[in-house]
C-alpha positions, 0 to 999 in steps of 0.5 A: 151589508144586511138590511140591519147594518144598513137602517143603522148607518149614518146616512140612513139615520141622519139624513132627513136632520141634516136636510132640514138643518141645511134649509133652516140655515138657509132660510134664516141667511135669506131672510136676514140677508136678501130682499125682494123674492128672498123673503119669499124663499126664506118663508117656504124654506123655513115654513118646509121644517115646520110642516115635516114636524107637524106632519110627524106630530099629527099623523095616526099611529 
């Protein structure tokens, strides 16, 4: 497969979204669903996404 084929497959492509996604999800069930140290794992799963953006938005081109 070339160097091409490879940065436009799905994986490559998709990857970094669907993990996010995935630790979104997460962090919502724990917080709605969990108690105690759940709370605290849903704030840093869902504090990872925000930070990723900001990171992105923020940095110098």
């Amino acid at each position: 497969m070339s160097k091409a084929a490879i940065r436009h497959s799905f994986w490559f492509v998709w990857r970094m979204p669907i993990a996010l996604a995935v630790l979104t999800a997460f962090g919502l069930l724990a917080a709605l669903l969990g108690t105690g140290i759940w709370h605290g794992t849903a704030w840093v799963a869902l504090f990872i996404p925000i930070a990723v953006a900001c990171w992105h938005a923020l940095r110098p081109r």
